[in-house]
C-alpha positions in Angstrom: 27.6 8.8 4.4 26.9 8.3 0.9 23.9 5.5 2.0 22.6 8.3 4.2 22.2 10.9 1.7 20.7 8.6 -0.7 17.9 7.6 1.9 17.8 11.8 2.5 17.0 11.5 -1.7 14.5 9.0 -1.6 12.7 10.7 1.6 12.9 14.1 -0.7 11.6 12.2 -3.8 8.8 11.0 -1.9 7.6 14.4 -0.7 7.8 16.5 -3.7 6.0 12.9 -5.8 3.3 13.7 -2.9 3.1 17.4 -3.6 2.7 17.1 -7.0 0.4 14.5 -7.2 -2.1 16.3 -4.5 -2.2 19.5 -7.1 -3.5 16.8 -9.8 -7.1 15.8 -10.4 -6.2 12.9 -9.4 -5.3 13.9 -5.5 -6.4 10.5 -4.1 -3.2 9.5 -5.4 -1.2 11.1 -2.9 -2.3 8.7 -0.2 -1.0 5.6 -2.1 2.5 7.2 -3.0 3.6 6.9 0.8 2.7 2.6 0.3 5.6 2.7 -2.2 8.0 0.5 -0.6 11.1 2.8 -0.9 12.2 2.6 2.5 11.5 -1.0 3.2 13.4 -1.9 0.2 16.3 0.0 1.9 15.7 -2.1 4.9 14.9 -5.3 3.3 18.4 -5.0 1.7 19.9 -4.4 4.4 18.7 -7.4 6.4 19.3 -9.5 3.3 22.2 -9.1 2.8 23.5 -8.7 7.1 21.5 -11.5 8.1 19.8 -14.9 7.2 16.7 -15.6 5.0 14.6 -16.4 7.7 15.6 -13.3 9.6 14.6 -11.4 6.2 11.6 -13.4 6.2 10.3 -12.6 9.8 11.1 -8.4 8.9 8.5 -9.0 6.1 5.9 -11.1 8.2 6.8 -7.9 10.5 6.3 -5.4 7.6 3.1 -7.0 6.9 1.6 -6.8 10.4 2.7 -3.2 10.7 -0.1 -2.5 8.0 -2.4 -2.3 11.1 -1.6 0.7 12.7 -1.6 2.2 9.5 -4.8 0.7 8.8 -6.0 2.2 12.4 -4.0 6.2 11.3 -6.1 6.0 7.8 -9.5 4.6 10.3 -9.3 7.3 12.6 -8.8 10.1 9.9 -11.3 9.1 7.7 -14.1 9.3 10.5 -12.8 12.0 11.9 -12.3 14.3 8.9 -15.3 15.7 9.0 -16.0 16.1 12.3 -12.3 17.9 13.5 -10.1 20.4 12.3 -7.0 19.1 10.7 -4.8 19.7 13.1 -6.9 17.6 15.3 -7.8 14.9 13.1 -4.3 14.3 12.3 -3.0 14.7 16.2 -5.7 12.0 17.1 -5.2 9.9 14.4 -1.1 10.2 15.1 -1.6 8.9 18.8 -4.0 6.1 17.3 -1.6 5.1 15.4 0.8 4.9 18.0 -0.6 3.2 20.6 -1.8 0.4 17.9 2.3 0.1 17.3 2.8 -0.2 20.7 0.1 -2.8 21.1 1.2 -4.6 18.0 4.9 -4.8 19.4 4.0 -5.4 22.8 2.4 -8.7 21.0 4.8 -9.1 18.5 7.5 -9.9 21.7 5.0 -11.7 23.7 4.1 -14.3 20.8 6.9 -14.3 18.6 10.2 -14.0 20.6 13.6 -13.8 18.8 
């Protein structure tokens, strides 16, 4: 329980980091706060220290390959900012980014089975 509400802390850290930072001149900021690698050092931990160092290795060759879809989210709302509301920007740019998860998994299995 106590892991739990420390990740709820962390989220909650995050958010408020993000809200304050997007008040600031310096707004841009709030896009690289979410990269901070709070909740992958939570799950790099945990892998590290429940399994082996090659299965913490292949989470981080993972991790590093899940920087696509993001890549593809960030894409699709910067073309679509100024074209879209922002409802619908960020509703087109969510489903981008999930089928270019589901395509980077379905590849992930296909080409690098466990």
């Amino acid at each position: 329980m106590t892991a739990l509400a420390l990740k709820a802390a962390i989220g909650a850290l995050v958010v408020i980091i993000i809200a304050l930072v997007s008040k600031s001149k310096s707004f841009y900021i709030a896009g690289m706060v979410p990269l901070f690698p709070s909740f992958a050092l939570i799950a790099h931990y945990i892998v590290g220290t429940e399994r082996s160092p090659a299965d913490l290795r292949t989470t981080a060759l993972f991790g590093l390959w899940s920087l696509v879809p993001y890549a593809v989210y960030l894409a699709v709302v910067y073309v679509l900012s100024d074209r879209l509301a922002l409802w619908a920007t960020l509703s087109v740019a969510t489903i981008a980014w999930f089928l270019a998860a589901g395509c980077l998994l379905a590849l992930w299995l296909r080409f690098h089975p466990s």
